[in-house]
N, C-alpha and C positions, 0 to 999 in steps of 0.2 A: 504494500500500500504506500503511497505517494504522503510526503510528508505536510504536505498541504491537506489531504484527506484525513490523518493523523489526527492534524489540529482543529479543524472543521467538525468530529467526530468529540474530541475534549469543549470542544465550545459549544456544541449542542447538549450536552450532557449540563454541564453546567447549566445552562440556559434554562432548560428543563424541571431543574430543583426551586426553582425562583420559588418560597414560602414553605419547602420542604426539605427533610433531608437532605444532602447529598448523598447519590446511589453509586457509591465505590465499583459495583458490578459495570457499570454501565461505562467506565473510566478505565477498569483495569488492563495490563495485556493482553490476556486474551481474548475480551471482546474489541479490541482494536488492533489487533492481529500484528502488534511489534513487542519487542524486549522492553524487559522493565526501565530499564538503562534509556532508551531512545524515546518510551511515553516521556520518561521525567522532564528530559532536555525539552521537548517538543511543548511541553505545558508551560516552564519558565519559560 
């Protein structure tokens, strides 16, 4: 997956939570199909 798709995918997640939780699942690796290491970088 393209690192643009990545962050597009972390920003929708977020976006979503507006007045709830944040859903860890919905952020983690492997529902965004990269390493722990390269979600991190891609979120800062």
């Amino acid at each position: 997956m393209s690192d643009f798709k990545t962050i597009a995918r972390i920003s929708g997640a977020i976006r979503l939570c507006k007045g709830r939780p944040f859903d860890m699942a919905a952020a983690s690796p492997g529902a965004l199909g990269v390493f722990e290491g390269q979600r991190d970088v891609l979120a800062a």
